[in-house]
C-alpha positions as CSV (number, residue, x, y, z in Angstrom):
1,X,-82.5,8.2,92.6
2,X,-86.2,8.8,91.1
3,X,-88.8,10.4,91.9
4,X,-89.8,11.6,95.7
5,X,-86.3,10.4,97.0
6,X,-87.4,6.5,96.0
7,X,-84.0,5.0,94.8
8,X,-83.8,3.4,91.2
9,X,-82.1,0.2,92.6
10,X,-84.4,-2.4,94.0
11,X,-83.0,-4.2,97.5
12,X,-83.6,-7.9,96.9
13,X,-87.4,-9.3,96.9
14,X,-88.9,-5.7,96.6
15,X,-90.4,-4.5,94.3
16,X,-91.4,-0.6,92.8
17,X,-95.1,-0.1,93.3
18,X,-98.0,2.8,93.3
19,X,-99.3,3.5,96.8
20,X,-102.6,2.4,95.0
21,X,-101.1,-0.7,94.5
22,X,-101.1,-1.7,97.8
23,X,-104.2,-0.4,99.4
24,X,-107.4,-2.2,99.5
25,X,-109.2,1.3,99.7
26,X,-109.2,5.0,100.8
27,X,-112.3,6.5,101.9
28,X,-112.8,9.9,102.4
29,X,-114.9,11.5,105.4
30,X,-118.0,13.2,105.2
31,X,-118.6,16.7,106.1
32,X,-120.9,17.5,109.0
33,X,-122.8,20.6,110.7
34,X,-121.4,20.7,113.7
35,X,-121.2,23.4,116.5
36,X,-117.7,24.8,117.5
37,X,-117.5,22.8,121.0
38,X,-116.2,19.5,121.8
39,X,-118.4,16.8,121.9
40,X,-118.8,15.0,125.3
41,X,-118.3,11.6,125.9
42,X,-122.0,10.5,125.1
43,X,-122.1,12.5,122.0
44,X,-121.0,12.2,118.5
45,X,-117.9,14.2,117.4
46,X,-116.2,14.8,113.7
47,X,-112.3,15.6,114.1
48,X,-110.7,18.7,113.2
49,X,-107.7,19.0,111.0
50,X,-105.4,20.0,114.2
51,X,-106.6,16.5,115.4
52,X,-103.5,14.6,113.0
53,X,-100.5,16.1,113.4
54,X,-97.3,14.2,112.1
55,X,-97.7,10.7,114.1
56,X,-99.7,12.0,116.9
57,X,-103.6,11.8,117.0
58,X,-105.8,14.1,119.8
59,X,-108.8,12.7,120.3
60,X,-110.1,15.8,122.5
61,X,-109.9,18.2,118.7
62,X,-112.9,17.6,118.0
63,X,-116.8,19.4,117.4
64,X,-120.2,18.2,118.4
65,X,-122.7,16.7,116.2
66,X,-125.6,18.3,116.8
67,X,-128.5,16.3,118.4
68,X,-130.5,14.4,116.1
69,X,-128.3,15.7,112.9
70,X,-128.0,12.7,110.1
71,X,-124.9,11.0,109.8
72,X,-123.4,7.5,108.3
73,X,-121.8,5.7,111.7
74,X,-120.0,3.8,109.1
75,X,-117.3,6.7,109.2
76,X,-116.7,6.6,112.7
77,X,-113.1,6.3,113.5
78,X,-111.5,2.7,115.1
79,X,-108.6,1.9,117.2
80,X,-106.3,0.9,114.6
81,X,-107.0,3.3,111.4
82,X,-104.4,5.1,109.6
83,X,-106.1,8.3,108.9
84,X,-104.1,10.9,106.6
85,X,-105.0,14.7,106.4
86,X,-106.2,15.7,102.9
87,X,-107.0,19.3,103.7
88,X,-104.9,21.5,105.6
89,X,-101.5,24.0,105.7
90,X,-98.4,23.1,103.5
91,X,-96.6,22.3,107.1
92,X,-99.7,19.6,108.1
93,X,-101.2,17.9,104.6
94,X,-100.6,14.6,104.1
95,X,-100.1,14.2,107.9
96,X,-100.9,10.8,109.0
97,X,-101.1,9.1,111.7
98,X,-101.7,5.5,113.5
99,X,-105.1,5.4,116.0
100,X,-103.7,3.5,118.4
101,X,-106.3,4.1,121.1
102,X,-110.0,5.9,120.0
103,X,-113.0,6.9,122.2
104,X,-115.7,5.8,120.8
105,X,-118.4,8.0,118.3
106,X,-115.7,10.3,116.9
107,X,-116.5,10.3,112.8
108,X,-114.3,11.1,109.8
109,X,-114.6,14.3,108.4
110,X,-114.7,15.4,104.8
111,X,-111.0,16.9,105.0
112,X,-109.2,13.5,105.7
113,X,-108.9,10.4,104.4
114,X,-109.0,6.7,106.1
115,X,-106.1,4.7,104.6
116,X,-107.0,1.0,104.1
117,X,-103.8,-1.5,103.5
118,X,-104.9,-4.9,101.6
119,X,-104.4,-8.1,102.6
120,X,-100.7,-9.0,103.5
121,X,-99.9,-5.3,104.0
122,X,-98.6,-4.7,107.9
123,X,-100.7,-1.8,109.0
124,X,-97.9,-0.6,111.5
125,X,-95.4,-0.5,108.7
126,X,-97.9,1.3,106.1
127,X,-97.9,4.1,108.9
128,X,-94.1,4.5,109.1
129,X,-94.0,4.9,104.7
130,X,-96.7,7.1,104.7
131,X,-94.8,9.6,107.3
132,X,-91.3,9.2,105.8
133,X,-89.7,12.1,103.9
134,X,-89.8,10.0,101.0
135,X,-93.7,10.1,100.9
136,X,-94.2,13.6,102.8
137,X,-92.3,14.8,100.2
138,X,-94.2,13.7,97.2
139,X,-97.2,14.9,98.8
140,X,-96.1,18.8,98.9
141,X,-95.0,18.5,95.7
142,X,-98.4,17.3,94.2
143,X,-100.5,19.0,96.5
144,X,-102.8,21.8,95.4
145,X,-103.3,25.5,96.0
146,X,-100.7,27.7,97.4
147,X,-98.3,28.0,100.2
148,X,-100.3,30.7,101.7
149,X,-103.6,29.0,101.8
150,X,-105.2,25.2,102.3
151,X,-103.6,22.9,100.5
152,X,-105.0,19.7,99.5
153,X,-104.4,16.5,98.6
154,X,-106.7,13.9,96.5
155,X,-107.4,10.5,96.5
156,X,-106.3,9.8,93.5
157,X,-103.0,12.0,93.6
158,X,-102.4,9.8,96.9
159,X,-102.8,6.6,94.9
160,X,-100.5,7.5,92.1
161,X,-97.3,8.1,95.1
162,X,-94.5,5.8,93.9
163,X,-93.1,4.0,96.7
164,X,-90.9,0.6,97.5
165,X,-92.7,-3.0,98.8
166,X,-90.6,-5.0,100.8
167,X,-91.6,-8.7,101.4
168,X,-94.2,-9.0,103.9
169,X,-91.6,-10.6,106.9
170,X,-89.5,-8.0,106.1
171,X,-92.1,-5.4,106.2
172,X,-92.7,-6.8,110.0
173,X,-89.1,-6.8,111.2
174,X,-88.9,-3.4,110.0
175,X,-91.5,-2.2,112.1
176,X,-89.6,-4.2,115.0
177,X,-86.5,-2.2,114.7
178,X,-88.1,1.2,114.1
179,X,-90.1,0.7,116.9
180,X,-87.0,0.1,119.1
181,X,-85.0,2.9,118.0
182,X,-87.9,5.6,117.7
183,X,-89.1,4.2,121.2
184,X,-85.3,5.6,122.7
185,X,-86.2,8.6,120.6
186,X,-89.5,9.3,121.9
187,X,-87.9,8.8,125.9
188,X,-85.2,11.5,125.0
189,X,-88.0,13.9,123.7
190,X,-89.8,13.3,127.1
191,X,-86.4,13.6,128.8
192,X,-86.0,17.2,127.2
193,X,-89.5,18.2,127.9
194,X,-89.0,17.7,131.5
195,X,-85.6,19.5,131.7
196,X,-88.0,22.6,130.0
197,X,-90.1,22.4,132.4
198,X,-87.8,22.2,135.2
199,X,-86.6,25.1,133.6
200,X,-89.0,27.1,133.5
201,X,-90.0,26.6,137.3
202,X,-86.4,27.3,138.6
203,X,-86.3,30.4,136.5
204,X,-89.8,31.8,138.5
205,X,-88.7,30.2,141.6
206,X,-86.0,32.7,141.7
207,X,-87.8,35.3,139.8
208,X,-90.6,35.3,143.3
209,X,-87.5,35.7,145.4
210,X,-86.3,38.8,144.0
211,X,-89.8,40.4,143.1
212,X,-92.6,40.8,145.5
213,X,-95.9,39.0,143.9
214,X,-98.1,41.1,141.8
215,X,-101.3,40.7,144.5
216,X,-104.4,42.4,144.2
217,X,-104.0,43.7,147.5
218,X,-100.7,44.3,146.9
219,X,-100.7,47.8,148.6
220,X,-101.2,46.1,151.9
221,X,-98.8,43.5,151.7
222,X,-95.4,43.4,153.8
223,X,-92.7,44.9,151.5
224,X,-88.9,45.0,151.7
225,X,-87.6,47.9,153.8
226,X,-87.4,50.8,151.1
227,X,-89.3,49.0,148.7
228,X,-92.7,50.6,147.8
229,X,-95.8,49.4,145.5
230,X,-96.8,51.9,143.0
231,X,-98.7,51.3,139.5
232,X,-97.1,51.8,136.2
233,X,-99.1,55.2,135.0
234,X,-97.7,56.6,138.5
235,X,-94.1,56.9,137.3
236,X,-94.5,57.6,133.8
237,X,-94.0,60.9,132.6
238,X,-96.5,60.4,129.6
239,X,-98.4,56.7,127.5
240,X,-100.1,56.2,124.3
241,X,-100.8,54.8,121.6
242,X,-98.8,54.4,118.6
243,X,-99.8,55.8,114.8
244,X,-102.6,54.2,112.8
245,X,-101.1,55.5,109.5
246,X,-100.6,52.3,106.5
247,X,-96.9,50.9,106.5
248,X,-95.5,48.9,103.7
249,X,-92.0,47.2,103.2
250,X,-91.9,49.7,100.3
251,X,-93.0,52.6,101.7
252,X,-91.4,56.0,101.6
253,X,-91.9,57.3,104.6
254,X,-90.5,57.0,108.3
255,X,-90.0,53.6,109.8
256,X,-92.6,52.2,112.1
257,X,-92.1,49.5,114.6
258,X,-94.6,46.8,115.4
259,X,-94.8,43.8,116.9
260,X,-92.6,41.6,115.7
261,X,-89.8,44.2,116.5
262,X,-90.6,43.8,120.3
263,X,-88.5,40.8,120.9
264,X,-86.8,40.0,124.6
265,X,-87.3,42.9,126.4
266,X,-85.1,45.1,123.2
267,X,-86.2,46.5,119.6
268,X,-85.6,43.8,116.9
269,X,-85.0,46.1,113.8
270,X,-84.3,43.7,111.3
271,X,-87.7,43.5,109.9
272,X,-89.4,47.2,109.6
273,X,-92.4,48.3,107.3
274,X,-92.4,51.8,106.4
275,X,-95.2,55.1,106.5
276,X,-96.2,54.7,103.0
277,X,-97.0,58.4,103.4
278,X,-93.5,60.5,103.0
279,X,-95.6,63.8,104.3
280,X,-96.8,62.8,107.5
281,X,-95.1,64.1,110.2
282,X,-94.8,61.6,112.8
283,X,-92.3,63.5,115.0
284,X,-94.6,62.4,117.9
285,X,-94.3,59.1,117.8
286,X,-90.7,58.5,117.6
287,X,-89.2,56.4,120.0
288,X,-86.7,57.8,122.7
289,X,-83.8,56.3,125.0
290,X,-85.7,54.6,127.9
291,X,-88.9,54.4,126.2
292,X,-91.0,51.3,127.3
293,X,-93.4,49.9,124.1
294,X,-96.1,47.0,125.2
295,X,-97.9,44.9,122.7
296,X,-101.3,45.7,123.3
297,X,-103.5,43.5,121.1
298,X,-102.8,40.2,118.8
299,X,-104.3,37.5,118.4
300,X,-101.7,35.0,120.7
301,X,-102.1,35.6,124.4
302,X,-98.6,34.5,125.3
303,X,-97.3,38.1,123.3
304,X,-99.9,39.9,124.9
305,X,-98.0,42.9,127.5
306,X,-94.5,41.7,125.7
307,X,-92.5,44.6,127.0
308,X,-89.2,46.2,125.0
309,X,-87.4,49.4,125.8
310,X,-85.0,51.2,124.0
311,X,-81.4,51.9,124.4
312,X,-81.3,55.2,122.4
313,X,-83.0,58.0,120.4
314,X,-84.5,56.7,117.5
315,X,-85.9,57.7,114.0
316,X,-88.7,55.2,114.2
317,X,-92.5,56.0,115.3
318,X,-94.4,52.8,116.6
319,X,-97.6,51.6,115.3
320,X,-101.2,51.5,116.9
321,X,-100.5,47.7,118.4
322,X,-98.1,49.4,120.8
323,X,-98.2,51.7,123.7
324,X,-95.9,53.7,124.9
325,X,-94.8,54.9,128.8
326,X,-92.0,57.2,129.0
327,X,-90.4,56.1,132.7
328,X,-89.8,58.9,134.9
329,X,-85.6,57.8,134.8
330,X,-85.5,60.0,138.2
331,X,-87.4,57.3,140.6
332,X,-87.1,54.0,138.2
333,X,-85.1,52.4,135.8
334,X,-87.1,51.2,132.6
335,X,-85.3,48.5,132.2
336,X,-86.4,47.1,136.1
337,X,-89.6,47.8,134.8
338,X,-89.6,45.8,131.7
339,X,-88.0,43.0,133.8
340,X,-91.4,42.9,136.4
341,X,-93.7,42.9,133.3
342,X,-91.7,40.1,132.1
343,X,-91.7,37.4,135.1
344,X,-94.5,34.4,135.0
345,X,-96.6,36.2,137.6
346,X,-96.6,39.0,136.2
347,X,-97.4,37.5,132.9
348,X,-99.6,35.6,134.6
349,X,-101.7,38.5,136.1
350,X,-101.4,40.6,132.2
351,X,-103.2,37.7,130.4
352,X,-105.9,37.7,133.0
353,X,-106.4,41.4,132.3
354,X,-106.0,40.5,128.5
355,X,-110.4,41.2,127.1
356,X,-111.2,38.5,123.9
357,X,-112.9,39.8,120.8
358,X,-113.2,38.0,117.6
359,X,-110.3,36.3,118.8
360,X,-108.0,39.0,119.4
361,X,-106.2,39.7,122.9
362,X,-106.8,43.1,123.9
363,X,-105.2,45.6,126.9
364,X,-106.1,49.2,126.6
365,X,-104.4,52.4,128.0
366,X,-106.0,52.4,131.6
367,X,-105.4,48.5,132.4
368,X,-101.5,48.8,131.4
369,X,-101.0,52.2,133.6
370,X,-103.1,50.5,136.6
371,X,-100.2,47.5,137.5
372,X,-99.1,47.4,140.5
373,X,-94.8,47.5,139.9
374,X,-92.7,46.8,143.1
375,X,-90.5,49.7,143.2
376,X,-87.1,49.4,145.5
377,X,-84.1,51.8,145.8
378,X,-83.2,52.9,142.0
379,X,-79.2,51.5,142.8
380,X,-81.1,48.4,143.7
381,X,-84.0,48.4,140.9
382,X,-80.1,47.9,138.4
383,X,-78.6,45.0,140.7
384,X,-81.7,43.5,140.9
385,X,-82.3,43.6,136.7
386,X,-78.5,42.6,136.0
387,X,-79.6,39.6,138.7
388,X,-82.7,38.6,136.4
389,X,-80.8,39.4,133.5
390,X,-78.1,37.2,134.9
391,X,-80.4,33.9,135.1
392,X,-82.6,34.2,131.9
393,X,-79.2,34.1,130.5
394,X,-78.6,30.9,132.1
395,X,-81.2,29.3,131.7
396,X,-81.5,30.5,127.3
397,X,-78.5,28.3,127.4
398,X,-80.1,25.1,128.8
399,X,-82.6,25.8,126.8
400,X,-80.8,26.3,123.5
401,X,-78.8,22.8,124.5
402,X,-82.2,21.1,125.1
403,X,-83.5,22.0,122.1
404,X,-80.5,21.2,119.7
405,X,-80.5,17.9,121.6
406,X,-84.3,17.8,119.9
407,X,-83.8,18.7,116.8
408,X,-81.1,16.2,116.5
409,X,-83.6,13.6,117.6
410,X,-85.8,14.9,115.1
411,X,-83.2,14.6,112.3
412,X,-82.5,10.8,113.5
413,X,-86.0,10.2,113.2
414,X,-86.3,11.2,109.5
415,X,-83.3,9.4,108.7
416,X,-84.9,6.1,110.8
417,X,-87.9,6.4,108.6
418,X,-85.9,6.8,105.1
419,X,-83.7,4.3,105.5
420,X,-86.8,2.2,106.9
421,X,-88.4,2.5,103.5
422,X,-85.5,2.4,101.0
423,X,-84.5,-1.1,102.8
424,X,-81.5,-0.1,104.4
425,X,-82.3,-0.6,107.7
426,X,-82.7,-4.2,108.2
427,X,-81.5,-6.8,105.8
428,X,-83.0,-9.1,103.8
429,X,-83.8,-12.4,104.0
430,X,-83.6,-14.8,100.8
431,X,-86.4,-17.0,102.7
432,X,-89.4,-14.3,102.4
433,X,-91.7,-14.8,99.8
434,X,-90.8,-11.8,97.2
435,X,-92.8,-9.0,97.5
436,X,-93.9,-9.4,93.4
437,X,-95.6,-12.7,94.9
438,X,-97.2,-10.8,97.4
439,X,-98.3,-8.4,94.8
440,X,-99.2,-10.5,92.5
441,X,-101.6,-12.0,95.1
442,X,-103.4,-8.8,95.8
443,X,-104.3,-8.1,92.6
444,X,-105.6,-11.2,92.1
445,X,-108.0,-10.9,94.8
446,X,-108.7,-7.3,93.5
447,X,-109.5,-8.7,90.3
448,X,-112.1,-11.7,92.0
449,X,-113.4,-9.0,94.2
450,X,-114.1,-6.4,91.3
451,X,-115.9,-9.3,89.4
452,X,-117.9,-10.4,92.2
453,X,-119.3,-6.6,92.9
454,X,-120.0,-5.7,89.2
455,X,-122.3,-9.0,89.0
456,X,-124.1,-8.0,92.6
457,X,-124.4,-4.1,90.7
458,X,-127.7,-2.7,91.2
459,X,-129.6,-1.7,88.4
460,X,-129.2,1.9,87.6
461,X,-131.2,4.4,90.0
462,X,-132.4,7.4,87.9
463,X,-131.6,11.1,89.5
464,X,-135.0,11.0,91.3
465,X,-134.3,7.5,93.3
466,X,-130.0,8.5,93.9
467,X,-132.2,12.0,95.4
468,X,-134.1,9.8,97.8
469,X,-131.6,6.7,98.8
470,X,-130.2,7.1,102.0
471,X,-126.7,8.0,101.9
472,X,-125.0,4.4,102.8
473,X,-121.3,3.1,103.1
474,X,-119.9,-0.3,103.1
475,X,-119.0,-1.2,106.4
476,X,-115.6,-1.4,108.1
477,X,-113.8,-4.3,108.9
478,X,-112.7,-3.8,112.3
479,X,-108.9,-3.0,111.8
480,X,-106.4,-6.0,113.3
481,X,-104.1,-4.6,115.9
482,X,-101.1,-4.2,115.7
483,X,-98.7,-7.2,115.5
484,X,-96.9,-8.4,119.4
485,X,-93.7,-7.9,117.8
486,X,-94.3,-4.3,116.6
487,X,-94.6,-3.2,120.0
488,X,-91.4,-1.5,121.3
489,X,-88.9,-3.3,123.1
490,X,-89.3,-3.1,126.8
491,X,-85.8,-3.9,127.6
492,X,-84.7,-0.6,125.2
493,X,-82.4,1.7,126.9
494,X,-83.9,4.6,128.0
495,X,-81.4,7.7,126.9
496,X,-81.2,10.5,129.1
497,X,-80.1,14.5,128.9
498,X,-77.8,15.6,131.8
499,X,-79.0,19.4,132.2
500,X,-77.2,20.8,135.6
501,X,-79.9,23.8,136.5
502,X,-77.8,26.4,137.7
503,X,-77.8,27.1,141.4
């Protein structure tokens, strides 16, 4: 094997070639002033990096040029483009993607890249190299800065990516059966998103049949017999917040749990920072038996109010992100608790109390003590939670099926796409022209083209004219779409994923 996973043994009539090679340009977007909302559907956009994820393209990531702002509508984006990420995190550069469908006025921006095949290149097929682990992996190995920040990909370093040519029929019946077998793919991943979501609705249909709704008026709704409505600071003992003191994974001092140790309704201690002050007496912050901690603030609203309690005396203190309620044990079970604070509508009702700032979720002291929690029988308040307990356990096990079904898919998919590229997945045919020929061809017509545009060349501009031309770009040839046998097969069985939701 050489470099980037690109084996050293040619498949008959390909041949070893430079991305470069095979590309009759790539342009590079502009950047824009732009304000921080969408752009409507009469108004010209630029796309955001989270626009190109790996083979998916979101039309609706996008900002707003402003009115009357300058801009080249040369760069505006076509039905048809492959457009390539050149600027973003090491999980997303180099991502690329296919614009199969566009509105209209969205532009390029200066942090990706429009990838233009030459003649006798299929477009469709250029689309599946440029996303196979061959190529993706070549691009995080030459990419630049580190894994912590942007990363970034240029032009030139995209050019240079070594990568196989097959014959151009060959090239098109490879898209044919890629097409057909990522098509089943892509039903199954549809299949598994709908099992989730059915999921998800069973597990809050039977949650609101156990748990009386979370209603503002919820002190004048009909209750069970025995059951009462009572807020949260009503049957806690004491609440607060947790120490503001500087933790470290180094640090000498007394353990200190934050947010990433509240995980499922139980304290995660696999991953604890330390006081880095040894001398500070944090007695009053350690975390008892039947303690209930709530993640107050973060920057995700789906952890906002995550709930945890603990199962014993601890030597840990909790950090400033948290509150604390100690449960009066005598007239409710914390665990019954956490298990309310948990359910959708209870979630539901928390993120609607969560306050924004600088993009941070917030919930102070008084909002968490103010919920209303259904209180029944405490023998009943234990049934009730090994009941909930009972199902979320059910339905984790669906859900860890569905989603090793997924990443199975997943795996498929990668080894589709390298097989795809290496020639292995269709097989050749001694009648296609040899894809030397076809190269041979394109550099010819590179070489006529470069010699017709240096005798057009304008004369050289000095500084002061280059200051006062307009910025101009050639412009695009309206991409072809995509070839009729490209499309995915209609006839293609449709995989499915038996889940049986427990009853």
């Amino acid at each position: 094997m050489s470099e980037g996973g690109i084996p050293s043994e040619l498949p008959k009539g390909w041949v070893r070639v430079r991305l470069g090679d095979i590309l009759d340009r790539i342009e590079a977007g502009k950047s824009y002033k732009c304000e921080p909302r969408p752009a409507s559907a009469d108004e010209w956009g630029v796309i955001k990096v989270s626009a190109m994820t790996w083979g998916n393209f979101d039309e609706a990531e996008n900002k707003a040029v402003p009115a009357g702002f300058p801009f080249n509508p040369d760069y505006e984006i076509r039905p048809g483009d492959i457009l390539l990420s050149r600027a973003n995190t090491e999980a997303y550069v180099g991502a690329s993607v296919l614009v199969r469908k566009c509105r209209p006025q969205l532009l390029l921006s200066d942090k990706s890249l429009r990838i233009v095949p030459a003649e006798g290149i299929d477009r469709v097929w250029l689309a599946y190299l440029l996303s196979s682990p061959a190529i993706r992996g070549q691009i995080s190995e030459r990419a630049t800065g580190t894994k912590d920040s942007m990363r970034n990909i240029s032009q030139g370093t995209l050019a240079d990516i070594e990568c196989l040519l097959p014959p151009f029929e060959e090239q098109r019946r490879i898209v044919v059966a890629l097409e057909e077998q990522l098509s089943r793919l892509d039903a199954a991943q549809g299949n598994a998103e709908d099992v989730r979501r059915k999921l998800l609705a069973y597990k809050a249909s039977r949650e609101r049949e156990m748990v009386p709704s979370p209603d503002p008026d919820a002190a004048e709704q009909v209750l069970p017999e025995e059951w009462r409505m009572v807020r949260l600071g009503d049957i806690s003992h004491s609440s607060g917040y947790g120490t503001s003191t500087k933790c470290g994974y180094g640090g000498a001092g007394v353990p200190v749990l934050r947010i990433p140790n509240i995980q499922s309704g139980s304290i995660d201690a696999s991953d604890l920072k330390y006081a880095l002050d040894a001398n500070l007496d944090l007695q009053g912050y350690k975390v008892r038996a039947g303690d209930l901690l709530v993640v107050r603030t973060n920057g995700s609203r789906d952890l906002i109010g995550r709930v945890a309690v603990s199962k014993q005396d601890t030597d840990y203190a909790f950090a400033s992100y948290l509150i604390r309620f100690r449960i009066n044990t005598d007239v409710s079970s914390p665990t019954w608790v956490a298990k309310v604070l948990s359910t959708r509508a209870w979630r539901r009702l928390i993120e609607a109390e969560a306050a924004s700032t600088a993009g941070q979720y917030n919930l102070n002291l008084k909002k968490l003590a103010s919920l209303p929690i259904p209180l029944p029988p405490l023998q009943q308040q234990r049934s009730l939670t090994a009941a909930l307990n009972e199902i979320d356990e059910s339905v984790q096990r669906l859900a860890n099926a569905v989603d090793d079904a997924s990443q199975k898919g997943e795996a498929l998919r990668r080894s589709l796409l390298t097989e795809a590229v290496v020639g292995h997945l269709v097989p050749q045919d001694a009648a296609d022209e040899p894809a030397d020929t076809l190269l041979a061809r394109i550099r010819a017509e590179r070489e006529v083209a470069g010699a017709t545009k240096s005798r057009r060349r304008s004369p050289r501009r000095t500084p002061s004219q280059r200051k006062h031309t307009p910025d101009t770009a050639p412009a695009l040839d309206v991409p072809p779409p995509p070839p009729s046998d490209a499309l995915a097969l209609a006839t293609a069985t449709q995989p499915t994923l038996d889940m049986e939701i427990p009853s």
